[in-house]
N, C-alpha and C positions, 0 to 999 in steps of 0.2 A: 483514518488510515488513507492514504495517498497513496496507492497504486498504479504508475502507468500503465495507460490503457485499460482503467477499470471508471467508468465515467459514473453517475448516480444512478442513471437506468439500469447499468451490469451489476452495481452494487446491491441497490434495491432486490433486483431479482437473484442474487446469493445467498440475500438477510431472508427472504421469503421463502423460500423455495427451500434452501439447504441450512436452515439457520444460520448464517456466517458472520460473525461479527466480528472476528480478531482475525491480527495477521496468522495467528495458529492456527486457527480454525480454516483459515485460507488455504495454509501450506498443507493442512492433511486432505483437505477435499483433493487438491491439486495431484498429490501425490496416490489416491484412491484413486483420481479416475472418475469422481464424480461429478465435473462438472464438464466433462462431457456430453452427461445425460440428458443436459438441460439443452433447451431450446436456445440457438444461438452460440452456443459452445462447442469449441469439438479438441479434436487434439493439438491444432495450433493452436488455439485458443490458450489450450494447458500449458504448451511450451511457452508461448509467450509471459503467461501469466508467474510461470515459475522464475524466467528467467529476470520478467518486475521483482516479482518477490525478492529475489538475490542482490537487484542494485537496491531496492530499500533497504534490505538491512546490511550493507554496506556502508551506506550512510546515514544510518542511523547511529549516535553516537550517544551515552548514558551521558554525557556532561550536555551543561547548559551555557550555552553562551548570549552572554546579553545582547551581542552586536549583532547574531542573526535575527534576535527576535524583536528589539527595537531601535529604534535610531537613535544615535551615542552623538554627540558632537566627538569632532575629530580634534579638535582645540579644547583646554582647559582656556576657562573663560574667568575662573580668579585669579588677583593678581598677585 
């Protein structure tokens, strides 16, 4: 999961502290208010984190495209 502004140390300490391991499980702490509670968190914290939330799954898209994930020649190379 790729969250801006959620680096491995904020992450680490969501999985520990709050269980957090999905983007679900993200959006309901956020929405509870819970991660407030934590050290280091506060209410900007939460708006920020919701408003990641929203560009990620805006671009998140259920199809798969091969050209984002690997490198395609841009030429067919038979002749």
């Amino acid at each position: 999961m790729e969250i801006r502004g959620l680096g491995a140390k904020k992450m680490k300490k969501l999985a520990d502290e709050l269980e957090i391991k999905t983007i679900s499980d993200l959006k309901d702490a956020v929405s509870t208010h819970r991660l407030r509670r934590l050290e280091g968190f506060g209410e900007k914290s939460e708006e920020n984190i919701a408003r990641a939330i929203e560009n990620y799954e805006k671009k998140a898209t259920p199809e798969f495209h091969l050209e984002k994930h690997f490198r395609l020649p841009k030429k067919s190379y038979l002749p």
